[in-house]
N, C-alpha and C positions, 0 to 999 in steps of 0.2 A: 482272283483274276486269272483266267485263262492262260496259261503258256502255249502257243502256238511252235510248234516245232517237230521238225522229223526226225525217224529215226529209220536209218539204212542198214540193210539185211545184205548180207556179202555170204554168199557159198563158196569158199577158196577152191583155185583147183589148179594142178599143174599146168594144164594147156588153157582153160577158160574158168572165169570166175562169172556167178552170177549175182547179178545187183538189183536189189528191189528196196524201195521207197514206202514209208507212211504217207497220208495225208496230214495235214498239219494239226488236225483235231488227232491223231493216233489212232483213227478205229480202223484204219483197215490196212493191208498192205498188197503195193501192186509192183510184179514185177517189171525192171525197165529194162533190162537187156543183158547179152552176155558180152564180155570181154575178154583181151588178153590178160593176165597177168601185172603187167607194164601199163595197159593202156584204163584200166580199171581204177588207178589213181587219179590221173585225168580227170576221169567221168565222176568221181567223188569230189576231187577237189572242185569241179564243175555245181555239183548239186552243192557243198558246203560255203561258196559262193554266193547262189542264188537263194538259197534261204536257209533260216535257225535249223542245225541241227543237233538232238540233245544226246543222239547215242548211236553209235557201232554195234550193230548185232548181226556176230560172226557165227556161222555154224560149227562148231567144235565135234572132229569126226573121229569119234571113237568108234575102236574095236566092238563088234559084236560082243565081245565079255565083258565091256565095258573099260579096257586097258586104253593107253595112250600110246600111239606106234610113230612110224616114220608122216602119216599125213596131220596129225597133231604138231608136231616140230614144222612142218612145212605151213599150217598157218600159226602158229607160233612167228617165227619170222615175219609175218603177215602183218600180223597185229603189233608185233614191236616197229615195224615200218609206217602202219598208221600214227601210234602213239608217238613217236618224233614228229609226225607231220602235224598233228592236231592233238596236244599232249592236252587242251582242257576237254575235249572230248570225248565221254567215258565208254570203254568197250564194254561188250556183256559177251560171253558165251554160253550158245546154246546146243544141245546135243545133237546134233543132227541125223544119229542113226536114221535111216529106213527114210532120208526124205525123199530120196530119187525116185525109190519105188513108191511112196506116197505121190510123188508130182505124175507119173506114170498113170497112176489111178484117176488125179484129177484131169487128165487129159482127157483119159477112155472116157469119163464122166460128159465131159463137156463137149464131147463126138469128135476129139482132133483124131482126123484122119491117122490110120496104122504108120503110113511111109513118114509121116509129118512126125511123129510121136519118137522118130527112129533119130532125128535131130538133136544129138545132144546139149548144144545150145539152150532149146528149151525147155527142156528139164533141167538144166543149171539154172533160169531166167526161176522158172516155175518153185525149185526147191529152195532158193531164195527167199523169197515170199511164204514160203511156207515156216521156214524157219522166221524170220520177222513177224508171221502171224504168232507160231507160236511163242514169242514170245511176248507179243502184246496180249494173248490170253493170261499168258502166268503171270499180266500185270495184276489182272481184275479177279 
C-alpha cells in the first residue's frame, strides 16, 4: 500500500530560510518560499497540519574541505528546535555545498531575468528544492 506523504527541504540561513515541499507521491520537489528564521516554523507547523509528513530534509553546509564550521552549529540548533517540535518526525541531512550556485545556474536556465536572479530570496526558495530533490534522488 502506498504511503502518501511529504517530505520538506529547509535551507537554514541567518536572515532567511528556504522551504520547499514534495508532492505526496515523492517524485518531485517544488519550492514554496523564503522566510525569517522565526516565521519559518509557522510555515512548517502550517504544511505539518495540513498533511502526512514523513521527513526533514535540511541542508547541512559544510566547508569547502568538507569540515563543520560556525554555519553547521547554527543549523544544528535548527534541527534540535525542529526535533522538540516534531520529535516523531525523522530529520535527514544533506550536503549542500554549491547549491546556491547550482539554484543560480537553474535560474539562467529557465531565462530569470539578471536583476531578478540578484534576489536572494530566490535562490534560498530555489536551493531548497534542490537540496529535497537531491535528496529524493539518493532515495532511488
Amino acid at each position: 500500500m502506498q504511503n502518501y506523504a511529504r517530505l520538506i527541504g529547509i535551507d537554514v540561513g541567518k536572515k532567511r530560510c528556504g522551504l520547499a515541499q514534495t508532492d505526496l507521491l515523492q517524485t518531485i520537489a517544488s519550492p514554496v518560499g523564503t522566510f525569517s528564521p522565526d516565521e519559518i516554523i509557522d510555515k512548517i507547523t502550517h504544511i505539518v497540519e495540513e498533511s502526512q509528513v514523513e521527513g526533514f530534509v535540511i541542508g547541512w553546509p559544510l566547508m569547502p574541505n568538507g569540515e563543520e564550521g560556525e554555519a553547521t552549529r547554527m543549523v544544528q540548533e535548527f534541527i534540535n528546535r525542529l526535533k522538540n517540535l516534531y520529535p516523531e518526525i525523522p530529520v535527514f541531512k544533506i550536503d549542500e555545498r554549491y547549491t546556491s550556485n547550482q539554484a543560480l545556474d537553474v535560474m539562467i536556465e529557465i531565462g530569470v531575468p539578471q536583476k531578478k536572479r540578484r534576489k536572494k530570496e530566490r535562490v534560498d526558495r530555489i536551493a531548497a528544492a534542490l537540496i529535497l530533490q537531491a535528496y529524493l534522488e539518493s532515495k532511488h
